[in-house]
C-alpha positions in Angstrom: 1.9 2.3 -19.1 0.4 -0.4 -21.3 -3.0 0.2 -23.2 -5.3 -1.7 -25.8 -4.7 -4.9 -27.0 -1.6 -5.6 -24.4 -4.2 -4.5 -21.0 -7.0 -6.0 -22.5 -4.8 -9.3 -22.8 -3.4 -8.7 -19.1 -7.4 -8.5 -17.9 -8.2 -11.4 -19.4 -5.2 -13.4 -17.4 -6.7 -12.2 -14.6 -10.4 -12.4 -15.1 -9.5 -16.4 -16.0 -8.7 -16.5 -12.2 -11.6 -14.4 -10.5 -14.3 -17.0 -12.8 -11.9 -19.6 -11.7 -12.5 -19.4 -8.3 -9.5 -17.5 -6.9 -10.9 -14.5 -5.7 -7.9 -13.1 -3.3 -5.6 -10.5 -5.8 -2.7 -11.2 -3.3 -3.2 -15.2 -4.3 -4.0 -14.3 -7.7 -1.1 -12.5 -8.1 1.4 -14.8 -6.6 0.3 -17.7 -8.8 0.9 -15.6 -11.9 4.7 -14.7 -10.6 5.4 -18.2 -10.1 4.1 -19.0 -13.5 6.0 -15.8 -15.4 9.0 -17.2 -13.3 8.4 -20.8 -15.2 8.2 -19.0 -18.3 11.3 -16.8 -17.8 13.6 -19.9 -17.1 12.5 -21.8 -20.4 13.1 -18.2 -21.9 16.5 -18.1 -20.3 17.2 -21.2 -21.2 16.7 -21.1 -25.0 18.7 -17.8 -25.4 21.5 -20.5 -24.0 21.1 -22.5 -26.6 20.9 -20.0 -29.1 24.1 -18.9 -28.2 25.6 -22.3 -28.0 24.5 -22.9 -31.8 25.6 -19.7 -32.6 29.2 -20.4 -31.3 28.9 -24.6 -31.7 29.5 -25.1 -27.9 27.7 -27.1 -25.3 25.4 -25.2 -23.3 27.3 -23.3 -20.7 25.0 -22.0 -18.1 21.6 -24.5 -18.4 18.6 -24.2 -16.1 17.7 -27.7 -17.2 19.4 -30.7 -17.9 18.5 -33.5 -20.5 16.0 -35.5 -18.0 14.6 -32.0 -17.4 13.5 -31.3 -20.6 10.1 -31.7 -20.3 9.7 -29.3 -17.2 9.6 -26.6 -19.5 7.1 -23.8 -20.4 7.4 -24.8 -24.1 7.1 -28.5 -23.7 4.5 -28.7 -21.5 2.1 -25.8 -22.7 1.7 -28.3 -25.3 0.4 -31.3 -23.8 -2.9 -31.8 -25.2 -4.0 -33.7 -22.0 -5.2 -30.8 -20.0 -5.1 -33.3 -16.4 -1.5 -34.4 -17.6 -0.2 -30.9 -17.6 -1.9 -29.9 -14.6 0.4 -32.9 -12.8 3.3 -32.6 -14.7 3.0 -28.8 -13.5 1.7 -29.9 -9.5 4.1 -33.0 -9.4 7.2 -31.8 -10.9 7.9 -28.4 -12.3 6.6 -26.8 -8.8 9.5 -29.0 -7.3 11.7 -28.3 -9.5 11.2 -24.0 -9.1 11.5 -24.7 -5.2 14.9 -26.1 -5.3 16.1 -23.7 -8.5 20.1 -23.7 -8.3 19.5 -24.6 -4.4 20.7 -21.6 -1.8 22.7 -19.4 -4.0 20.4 -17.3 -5.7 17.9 -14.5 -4.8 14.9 -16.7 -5.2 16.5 -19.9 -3.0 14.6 -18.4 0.3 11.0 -17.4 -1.1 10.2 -20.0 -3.9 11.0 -22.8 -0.9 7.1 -22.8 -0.3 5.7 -22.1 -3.4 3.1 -24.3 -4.6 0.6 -24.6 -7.4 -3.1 -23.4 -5.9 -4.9 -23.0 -9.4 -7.8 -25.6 -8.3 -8.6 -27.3 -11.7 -6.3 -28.5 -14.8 -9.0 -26.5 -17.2 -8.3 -23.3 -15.0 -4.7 -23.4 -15.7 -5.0 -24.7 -19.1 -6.5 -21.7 -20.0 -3.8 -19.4 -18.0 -1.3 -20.9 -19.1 -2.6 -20.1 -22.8 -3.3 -16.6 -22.1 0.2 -16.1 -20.1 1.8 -17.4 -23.9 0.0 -14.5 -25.9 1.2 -12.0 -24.0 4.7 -10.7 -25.7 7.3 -10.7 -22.5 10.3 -10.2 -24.5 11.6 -6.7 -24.2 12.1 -5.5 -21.4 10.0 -2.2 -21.2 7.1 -4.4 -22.1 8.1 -7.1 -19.2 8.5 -4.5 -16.5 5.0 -2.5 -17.9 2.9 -5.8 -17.5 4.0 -6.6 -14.3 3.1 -3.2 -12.9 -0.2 -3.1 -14.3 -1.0 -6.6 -12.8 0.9 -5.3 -9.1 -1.8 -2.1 -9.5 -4.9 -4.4 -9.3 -3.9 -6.4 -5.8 -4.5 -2.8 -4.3 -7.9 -4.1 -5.0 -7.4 -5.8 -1.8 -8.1 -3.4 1.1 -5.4 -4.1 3.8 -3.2 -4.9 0.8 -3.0 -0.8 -0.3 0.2 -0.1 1.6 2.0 -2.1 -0.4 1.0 0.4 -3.0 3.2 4.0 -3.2 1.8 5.4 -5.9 4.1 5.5 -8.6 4.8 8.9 -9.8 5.5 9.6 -6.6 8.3 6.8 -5.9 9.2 8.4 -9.4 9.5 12.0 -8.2 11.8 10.3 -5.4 14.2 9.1 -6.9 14.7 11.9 -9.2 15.3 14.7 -7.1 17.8 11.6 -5.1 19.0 11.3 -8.5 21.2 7.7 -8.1 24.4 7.1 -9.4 25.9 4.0 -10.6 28.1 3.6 -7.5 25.0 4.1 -5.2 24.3 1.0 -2.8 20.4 1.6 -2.9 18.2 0.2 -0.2 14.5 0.1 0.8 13.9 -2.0 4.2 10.4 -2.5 3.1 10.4 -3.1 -0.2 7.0 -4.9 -0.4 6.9 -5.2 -4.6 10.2 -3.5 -5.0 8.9 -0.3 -6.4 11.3 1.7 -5.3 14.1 -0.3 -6.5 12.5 -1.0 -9.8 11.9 2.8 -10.1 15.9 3.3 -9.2 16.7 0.7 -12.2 14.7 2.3 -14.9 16.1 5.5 -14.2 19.7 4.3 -14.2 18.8 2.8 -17.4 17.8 6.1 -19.0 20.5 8.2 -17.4 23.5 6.6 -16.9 23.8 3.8 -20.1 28.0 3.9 -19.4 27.0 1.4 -17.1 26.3 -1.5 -19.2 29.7 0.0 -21.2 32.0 -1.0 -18.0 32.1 -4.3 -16.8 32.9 -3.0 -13.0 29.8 -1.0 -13.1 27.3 -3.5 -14.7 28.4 -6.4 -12.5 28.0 -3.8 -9.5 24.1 -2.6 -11.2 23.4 -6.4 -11.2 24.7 -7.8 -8.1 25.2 -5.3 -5.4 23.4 -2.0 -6.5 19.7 -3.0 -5.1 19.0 -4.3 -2.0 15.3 -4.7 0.0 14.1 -6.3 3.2 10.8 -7.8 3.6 9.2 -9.8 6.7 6.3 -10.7 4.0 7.4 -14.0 2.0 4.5 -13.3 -0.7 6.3 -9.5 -1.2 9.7 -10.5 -1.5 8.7 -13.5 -4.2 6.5 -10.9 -6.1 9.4 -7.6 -5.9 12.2 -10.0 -6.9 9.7 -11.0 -10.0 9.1 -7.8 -10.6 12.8 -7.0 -10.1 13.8 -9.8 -12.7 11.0 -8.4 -15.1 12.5 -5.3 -15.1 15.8 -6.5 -16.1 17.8 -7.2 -12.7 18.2 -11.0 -12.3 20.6 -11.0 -9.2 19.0 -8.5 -6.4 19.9 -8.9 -3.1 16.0 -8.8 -1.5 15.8 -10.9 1.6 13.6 -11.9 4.5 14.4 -9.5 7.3 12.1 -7.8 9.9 13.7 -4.5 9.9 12.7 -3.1 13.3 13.1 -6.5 15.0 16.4 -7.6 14.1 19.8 -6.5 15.3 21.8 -5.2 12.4 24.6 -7.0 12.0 26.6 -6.2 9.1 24.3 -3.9 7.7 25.1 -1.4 9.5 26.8 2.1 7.6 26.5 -0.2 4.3 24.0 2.0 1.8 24.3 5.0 -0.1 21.0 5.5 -0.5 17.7 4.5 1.0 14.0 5.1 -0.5 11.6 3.8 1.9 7.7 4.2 2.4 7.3 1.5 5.3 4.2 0.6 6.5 3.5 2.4 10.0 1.7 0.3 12.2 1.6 1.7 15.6 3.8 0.5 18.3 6.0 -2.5 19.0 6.5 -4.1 22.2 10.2 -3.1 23.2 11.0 -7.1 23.5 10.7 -7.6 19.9 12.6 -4.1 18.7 16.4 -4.0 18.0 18.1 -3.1 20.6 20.3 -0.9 18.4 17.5 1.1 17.3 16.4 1.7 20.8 19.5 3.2 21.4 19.4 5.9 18.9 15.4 6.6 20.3 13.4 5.2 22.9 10.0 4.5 21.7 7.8 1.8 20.4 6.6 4.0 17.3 7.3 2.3 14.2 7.7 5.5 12.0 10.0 6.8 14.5 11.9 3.5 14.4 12.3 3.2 11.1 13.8 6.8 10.5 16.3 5.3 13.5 16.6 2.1 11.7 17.4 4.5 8.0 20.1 6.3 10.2 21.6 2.9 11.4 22.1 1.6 8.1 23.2 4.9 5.7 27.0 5.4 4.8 28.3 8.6 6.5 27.4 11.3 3.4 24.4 8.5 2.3 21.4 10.1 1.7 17.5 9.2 1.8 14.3 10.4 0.9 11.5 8.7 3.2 7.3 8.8 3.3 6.6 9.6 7.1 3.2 10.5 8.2 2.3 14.1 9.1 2.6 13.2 13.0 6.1 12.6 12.7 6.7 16.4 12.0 4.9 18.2 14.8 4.6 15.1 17.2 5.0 16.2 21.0 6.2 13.6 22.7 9.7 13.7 23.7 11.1 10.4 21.4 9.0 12.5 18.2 11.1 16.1 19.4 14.6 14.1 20.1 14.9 12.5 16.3 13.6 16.0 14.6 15.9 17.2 16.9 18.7 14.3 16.1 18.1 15.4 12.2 18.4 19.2 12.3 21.4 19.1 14.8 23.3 15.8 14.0 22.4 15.4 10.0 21.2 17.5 7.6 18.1 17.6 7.0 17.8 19.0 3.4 14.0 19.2 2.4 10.3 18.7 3.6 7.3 18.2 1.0 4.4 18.0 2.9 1.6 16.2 0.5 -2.0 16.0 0.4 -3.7 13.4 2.3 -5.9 12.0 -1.2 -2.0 11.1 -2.7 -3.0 7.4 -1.1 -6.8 7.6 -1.4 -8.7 5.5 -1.5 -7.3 3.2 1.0 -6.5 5.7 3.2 -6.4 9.4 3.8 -3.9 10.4 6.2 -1.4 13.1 5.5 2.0 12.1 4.7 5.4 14.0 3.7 8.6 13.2 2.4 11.7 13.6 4.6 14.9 14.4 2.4 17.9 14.2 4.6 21.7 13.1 4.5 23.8 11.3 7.0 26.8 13.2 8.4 26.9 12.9 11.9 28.6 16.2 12.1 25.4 18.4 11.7 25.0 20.7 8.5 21.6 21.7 8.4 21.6 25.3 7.7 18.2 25.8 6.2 15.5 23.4 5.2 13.4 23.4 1.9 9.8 22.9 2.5 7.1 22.5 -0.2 3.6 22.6 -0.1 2.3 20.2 -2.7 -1.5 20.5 -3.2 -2.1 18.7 -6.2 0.1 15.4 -7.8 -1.9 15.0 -10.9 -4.8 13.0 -9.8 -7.4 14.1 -8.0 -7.8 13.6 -4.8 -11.2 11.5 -4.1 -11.5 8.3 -3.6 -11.6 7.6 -7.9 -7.8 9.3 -8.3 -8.9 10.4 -11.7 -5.7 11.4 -14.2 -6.1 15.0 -15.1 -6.1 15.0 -18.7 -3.4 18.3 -18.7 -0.5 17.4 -16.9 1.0 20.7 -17.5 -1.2 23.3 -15.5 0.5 23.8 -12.1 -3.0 23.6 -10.4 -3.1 19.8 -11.7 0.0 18.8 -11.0 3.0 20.3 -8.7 5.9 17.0 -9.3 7.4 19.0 -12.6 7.3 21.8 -10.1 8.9 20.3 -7.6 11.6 18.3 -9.2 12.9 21.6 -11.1 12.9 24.1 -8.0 14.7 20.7 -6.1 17.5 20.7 -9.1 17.8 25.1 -8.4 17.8 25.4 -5.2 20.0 28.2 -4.9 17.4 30.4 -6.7 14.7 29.5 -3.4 16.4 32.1 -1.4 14.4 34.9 -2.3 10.8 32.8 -1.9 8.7 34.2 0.9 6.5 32.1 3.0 3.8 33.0 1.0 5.1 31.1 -1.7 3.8 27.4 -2.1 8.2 26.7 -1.3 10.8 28.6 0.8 13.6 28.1 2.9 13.6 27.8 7.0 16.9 28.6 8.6 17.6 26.1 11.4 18.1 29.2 13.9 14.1 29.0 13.9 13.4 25.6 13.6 15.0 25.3 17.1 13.3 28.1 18.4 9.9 26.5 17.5 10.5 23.1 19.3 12.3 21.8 16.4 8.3 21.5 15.0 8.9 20.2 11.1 4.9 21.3 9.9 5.0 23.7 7.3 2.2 25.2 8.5 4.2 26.2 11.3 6.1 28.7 8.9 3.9 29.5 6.0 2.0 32.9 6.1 -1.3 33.0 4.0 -2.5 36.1 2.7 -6.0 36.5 3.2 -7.7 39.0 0.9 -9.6 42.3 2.0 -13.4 42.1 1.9 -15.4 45.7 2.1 -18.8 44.8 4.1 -21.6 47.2 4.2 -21.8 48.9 7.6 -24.5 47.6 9.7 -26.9 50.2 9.3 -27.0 50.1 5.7 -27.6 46.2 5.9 -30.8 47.0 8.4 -31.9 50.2 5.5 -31.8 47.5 3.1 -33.3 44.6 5.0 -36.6 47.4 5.2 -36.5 48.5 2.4 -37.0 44.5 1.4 -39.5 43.8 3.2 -41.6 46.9 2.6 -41.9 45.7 -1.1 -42.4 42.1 0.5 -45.2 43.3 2.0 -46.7 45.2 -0.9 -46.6 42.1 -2.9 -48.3 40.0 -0.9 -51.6 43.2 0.0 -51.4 42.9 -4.3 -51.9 39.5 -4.2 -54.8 39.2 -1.7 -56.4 41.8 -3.7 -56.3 39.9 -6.3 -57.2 36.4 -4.9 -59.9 38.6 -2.6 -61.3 39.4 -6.5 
């Protein structure tokens, strides 16, 4: 989380572009990743020749050539002429971005149609200027900078889905807990969150990657992986991908639910997923495939369908679904609870409060933690009732300042009983966790809502006996009335 001086900078970046004229966060946004992307190829670019100065070698991987010179971030930040940078920037450098190393790279497909939408050279004069005092050199810094600026185009109303809040996605991929052989995936990646989140925590936990030249080439080039039908998403999650240290993902344009599956079928290890559930599709435009493993034209029941299709026998996920999902009645909802319980194994169930994505909307999600088998081995699921994530849960999602009380927060909670499961056998249903054998699952309809299994306690309350309640209701009103002959006495005085 960045604070002071280094937010305070990052505001006024932005602020430059609401008094600008450009309004839109998703526009605002996407003009500042293509800009940072500028700005990270000059970057790239002079560590090259660094290191051929170093070693007294020609360049041996340069972005640009001689005549290109002046495309760059240093070269033309400089121009005094504020009109002549705007065109140098318009005419030439936007070109040069949308054919960057042609189709071989991550960016070849998404930066095709970028284009420069900053409406006045002055406007982007100053940007530019602001964009140069921000420090974007380690790569902490990078990735916190970029987060803070993907937090405001929540701002944007429709836009909040794109947003999983992020100690969440954190809390996911910890009790996941990936590996540096993992083939991770999120088939709606949006601003690669999840992916982002996976690379950080590689980073911290597992550093004999960048050790072993198998496993760094594998963490660069074939670790992370993300499908987007949004062109805006996939530019700003590869940006935000790069930022955080991964040059080479593999994030492509793909419409998950209507696509066949061609070679990505039984590829991943491990998918984290919160996709956006918009209601039904028409069964023309839905994967055929997917069909096949349910009929329906839900997308939340689709995309479990579509995690199924594309997970490694033994790959495991750990999936946002809304409540409905869960308890649903219909006969596609009952056949893929039923599908997980008797064909997978379905490991664990948080159910979460419906402010975790206030204040863009309020409905009542859970996570899904299951792994692919095909062979069954559900024996008894985990469910947990979080009731509190460390915000609260209005519409302002205020940070509680003590992150340690259990009745503010439940993730430290969750994450440690999710490492020790074995000591959740002797829970009862009274307990905010416990175990569900499968037996009873099935015998409830293969229903999934924990309220379906928890037992409350409700506490004994002594009431006074009716007749004492009438002695004392008299005995009240007696003295009312002997107040109020007092007081017409007195008033009758």
């Amino acid at each position: 989380m960045i604070t002071g001086e280094l937010k305070s900078q990052v505001d006024n970046v932005w602020n430059a572009f609401w008094t600008g004229g450009i309004a839109n966060p998703l526009e605002v946004i996407e003009q500042i990743t293509y800009l940072l992307f500028i700005k990270r190829l000059d970057d790239l670019h002079t560590a090259e020749e660094k290191k051929a100065n170093i070693l007294k070698t020609e360049i041996a991987n340069p972005i640009f050539n001689d005549e290109q010179q002046d495309l760059r971030w240093s070269k033309f930040k400089n121009l005094g002429d504020t009109r002549e940078m705007y065109d140098k920037v318009a005419t030439e450098v936007f070109p040069f971005i949308r054919q960057f190393r042609g189709d071989d790279t991550t960016y070849s497909d998404f930066m095709r149609d970028a284009r420069l939408s900053i409406p006045t050279p002055a406007l982007l004069s100053k940007v530019v200027d602001l964009i140069d005092l921000i420090p974007m050199h380690d790569r902490d810094t990078k990735g916190d900078v970029y987060e803070y600026m993907l937090g405001k185009i929540a701002t944007a109303g429709q836009n909040g889905q794109f947003r999983t809040p992020r100690h969440i996605i954190k809390m996911m991929v910890e009790m996941t807990a990936p590996k540096p052989s993992d083939i991770v995936c999120d088939p709606a990646c949006g601003t690669a969150g999840f992916l982002v989140t996976t690379s950080e925590y590689l980073h911290d936990t597992h550093r004999e990657i960048f050790a072993d030249p198998k496993l760094t080439e594998h963490f660069y080039n074939k670790l992370f992986n993300g499908f987007d039908f949004d062109n805006t998403m996939l530019r700003i999650g590869s940006m935000n991908m790069m930022l955080h240290g991964v040059d080479n993902p593999n994030i492509r344009y793909k419409d998950s639910l209507a696509e066949e599956h061609t070679g990505d079928e039984e590829v991943y290890t491990l998918i984290l997923a919160n996709p956006p559930f918009a209601g039904s599709l028409d069964n023309e435009s839905t994967a055929k495939d997917l069909l096949r493993i349910v009929k329906t034209k839900k997308t939340e029941l689709l995309f479990i369908a579509l995690f199924l299709r594309l997970l490694k026998t033994g790959g495991r996920a750990a999936v946002i679904v809304p409540d409905g999902v869960l308890f649903g009645s219909s006969t596609a909802h009952r056949s893929l609870r039923k599908m997980l319980v008797e064909d997978q194994k379905l490991d664990g169930i948080i159910s979460m409060p419906s402010g975790v994505f206030k204040p863009y909307a309020g409905v009542s999600t859970a996570i899904l933690l299951f792994t692919k088998t095909n062979s069954g081995g559900t024996e008894n699921v985990w469910f947990y009732d979080m009731k509190a994530d460390g915000l609260s849960l209005d519409d302002k999602r205020t940070e509680f300042a003590d992150q340690t009380k259990h009745e503010n927060n439940n993730i430290p909670d969750i994450t440690a009983r999710w490492r020790n499961l074995e000591n959740e056998a002797t829970r009862t249903r009274t307990d905010q966790s416990f175990f569900v054998p499968k037996a009873e699952i099935a015998a409830n309809d293969y229903d999934l809502s924990i309220n379906r299994y928890k037992e409350v306690v409700y506490e004994e309350t002594n009431h006074d006996s009716p007749q004492d309640i009438l002695r004392e209701l008299g005995e009240l009103e007696n003295e009312i009335q002997a107040d109020l002959k007092a007081l017409e006495a007195m008033i009758g005085k």
